[in-house]
N, C-alpha and C positions, 0 to 999 in steps of 0.2 A: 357903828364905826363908819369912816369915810371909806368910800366907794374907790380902793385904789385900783384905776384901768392904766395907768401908767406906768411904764420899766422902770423907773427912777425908784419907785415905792417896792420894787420886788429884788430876791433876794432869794440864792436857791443854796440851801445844806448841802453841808459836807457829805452825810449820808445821801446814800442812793439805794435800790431797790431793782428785783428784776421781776418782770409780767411776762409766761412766754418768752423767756432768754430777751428782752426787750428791757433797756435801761430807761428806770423810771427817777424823777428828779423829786424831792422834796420842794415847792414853790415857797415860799412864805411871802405874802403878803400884806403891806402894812408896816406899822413901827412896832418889833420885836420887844423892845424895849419898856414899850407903854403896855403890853399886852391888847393891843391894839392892832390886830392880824389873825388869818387866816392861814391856813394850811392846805396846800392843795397838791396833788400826785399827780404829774404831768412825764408823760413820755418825753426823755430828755434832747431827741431829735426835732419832735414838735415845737420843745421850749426854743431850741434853738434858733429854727426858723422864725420865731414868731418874732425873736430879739433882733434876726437880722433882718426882715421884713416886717414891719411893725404895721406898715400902712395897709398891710393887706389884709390883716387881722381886725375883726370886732371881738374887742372884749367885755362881756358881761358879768360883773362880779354881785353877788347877792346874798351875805352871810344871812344860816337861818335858811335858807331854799336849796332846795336839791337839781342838781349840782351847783355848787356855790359857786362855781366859775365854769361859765358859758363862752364859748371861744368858737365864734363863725369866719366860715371864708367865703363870700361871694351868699353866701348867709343860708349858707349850710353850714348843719354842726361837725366842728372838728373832733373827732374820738381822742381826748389826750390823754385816757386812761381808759383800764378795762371797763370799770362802772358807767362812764359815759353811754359807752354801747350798748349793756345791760339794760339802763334805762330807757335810750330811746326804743328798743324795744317792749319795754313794758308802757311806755306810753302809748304808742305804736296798738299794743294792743287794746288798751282801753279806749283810743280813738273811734274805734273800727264798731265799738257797741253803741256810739253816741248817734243821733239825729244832724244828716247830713245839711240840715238847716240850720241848729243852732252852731255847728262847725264853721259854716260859711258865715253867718253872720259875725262870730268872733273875731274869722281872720280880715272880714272887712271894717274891725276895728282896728288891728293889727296894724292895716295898710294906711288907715286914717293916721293913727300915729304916727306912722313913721316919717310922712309927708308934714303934720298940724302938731307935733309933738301934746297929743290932748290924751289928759290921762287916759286909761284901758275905764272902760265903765260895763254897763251892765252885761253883753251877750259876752265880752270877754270874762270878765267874774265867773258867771255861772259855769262857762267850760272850764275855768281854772278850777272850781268848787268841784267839780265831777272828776276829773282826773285826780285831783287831792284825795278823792275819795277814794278813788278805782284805787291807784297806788298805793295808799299812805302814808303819800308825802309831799311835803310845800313846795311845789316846782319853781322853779325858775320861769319869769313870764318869756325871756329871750328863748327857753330852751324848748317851753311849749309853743312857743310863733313859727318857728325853724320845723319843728315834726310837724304840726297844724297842716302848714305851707307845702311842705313837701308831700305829705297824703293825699289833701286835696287837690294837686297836680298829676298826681298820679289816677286817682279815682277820677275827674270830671278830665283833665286836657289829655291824656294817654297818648302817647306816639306806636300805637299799635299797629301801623301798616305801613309801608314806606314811603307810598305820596305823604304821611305826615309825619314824619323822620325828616322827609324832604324838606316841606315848606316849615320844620322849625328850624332847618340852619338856613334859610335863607333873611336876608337882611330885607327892613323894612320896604324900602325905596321898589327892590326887584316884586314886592308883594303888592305894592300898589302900578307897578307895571303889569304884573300876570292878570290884574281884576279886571283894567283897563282892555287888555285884550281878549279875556274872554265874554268882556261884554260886547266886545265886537265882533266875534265868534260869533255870539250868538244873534248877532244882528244880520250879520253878512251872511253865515251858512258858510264862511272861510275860515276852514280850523288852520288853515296856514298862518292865519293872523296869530296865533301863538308862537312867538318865537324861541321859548324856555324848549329843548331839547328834550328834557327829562318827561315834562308834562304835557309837548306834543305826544311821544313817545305813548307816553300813560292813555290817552284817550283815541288816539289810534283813529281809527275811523268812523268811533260812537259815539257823536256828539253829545250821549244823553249822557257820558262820564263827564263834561263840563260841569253839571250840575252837582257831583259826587268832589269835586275838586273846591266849587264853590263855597260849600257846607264846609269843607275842610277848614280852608281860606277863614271862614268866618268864626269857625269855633280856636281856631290859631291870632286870629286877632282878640279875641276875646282872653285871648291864654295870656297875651302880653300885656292885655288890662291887667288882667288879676297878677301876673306877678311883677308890676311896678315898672315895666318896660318900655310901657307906649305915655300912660299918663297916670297921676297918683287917683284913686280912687274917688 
C-alpha cells in the first residue's frame, strides 16, 4: 500500500476505546474503500494534537512492521498507545545484550541517512536482523533509530554531574567562549579570565579542575556530533 503520512488520507471511527480511563481513537489509514488501509490505536488527545500541529510531528507509517505507525517529536518516540511503550521497552531490552560497536556503527548509518537520504545497508541490517530476532518481530526501522539514539546517549554522553547538565544547556557560541578562556587560563595562571559564574565557581581556586571541565567540553561537543546538532555525520 501507499505510504499514507498525511491527515487528508486519515480518517478516525466512530468507535472509541479506553486504556487506563484514557480515550483511545480507532485511526484508519488509507482508502477504506479499496481495502487499502491500516488500522491503528492512537490515544485520542495525541491524535488531536498531531491534527492541530502537524508540523511538529514526524510520521512513520510501515504496514507489515511493528509498530505500523511510528509518530516522533523532536525524534523521540511519542507513546500513542499502551503497546508503543511495551515495545520500546522490550527493544530497550534486547539493545542492552548487543555489541556496543555494532550499535554505534548502525546508528552512524542512521545519521548518514538522515542527512544523504542512502538506503540503511549493512551494520543497520544486521542490528535490525538481531532485534527481529530478540523480539519476534519486524520492527519499524524509524522506531529502532529513535530507541538506538536514545540508548546510546544515555550509555556514552550521560549528564551525570552538574558541570555536565550545565555545559548541555548551554548554547554553542557561550561554549566556544568558555574554551577560548580557559586556554587562557591556562596560559596566564588568571582563572579570573573565566567569566561564566557557574564554572569560575566550579574550579574555585584549583586550576587542575580546568582540565576536568575541558574533557567535559569535549565529550559535550562530541555529543552534538553524534546527535545531529553541530554537523551531519
Amino acid at each position: 500500500m501507499k505510504l499514507y503520512k498525511v491527515v487528508k488520507d486519515w480518517a478516525k471511527a466512530e468507535e472509541v476505546k479506553y486504556e487506563d480511563g484514557r480515550e483511545v481513537s480507532l485511526l484508519v489509514i488509507g482508502e477504506y474503500d479499496k481495502e487499502d488501509y491500516i488500522i491503528v490505536d492512537i490515544y485520542s488527545d495525541i491524535l488531536g494534537d498531531i491534527l492541530d500541529n502537524q508540523s511538529e510531528y514526524d510520521i512513520r507509517i510501515a504496514p507489515g512492521k511493528e509498530p505500523m505507525m511510528t509518530v516522533l517529536r523532536d525524534n523521540d518516540i511519542v507513546f500513542i498507545n499502551k503497546d508503543t511503550a511495551i515495545l520500546k521497552r522490550e527493544v530497550n531490552k534486547a539493545i542492552k545484550e548487543i555489541s556496543p560497536g555494532i550499535l554505534f556503527n548502525a546508528y552512524v548509518e542512521v545519521r548518514n541517512n538522515m542527512g544523504n537520504k542512502n538506503k540503511l545497508s549493512n551494520a543497520f541490517q544486521i542490528l535490525e536482523g538481531m532485534l527481529n530476532q530478540a523480539t519476534g518481530k519486524a520492527l519499524n526501522h524509524a522506531f529502532i533509530g529513535s530507541v538506538l539514539k536514545e540508548y546510546l546517549e544515555t550509555e556514552f554522553y550521560p549528564t551525570d554531574k552538574e558541570s555536565k547538565e550545565y555545559l548541555r544547556a548551554m548554547d554553542y557560541d557561550d561554549i566556544l567562549k568558555l574554551i577560548l578562556e580557559i586556554k587562557s587560563c591556562q596560559l596566564t595562571e588568571n582563572l579570573d579570565s573565566i567569566t561564566d559564574e557557574y564554572i569560575r565557581e566550579f574550579v574555585g581556586d584549583n586550576p587542575s579542575k580546568l582540565n576536568e571541565i575541558k574533557k567535559s567540553i569535549n565529550l559535550e561537543l562530541e555529543y552534538r556530533v553524534f546527535a545531529g546538532q553541530l554537523i551531519e555525520i
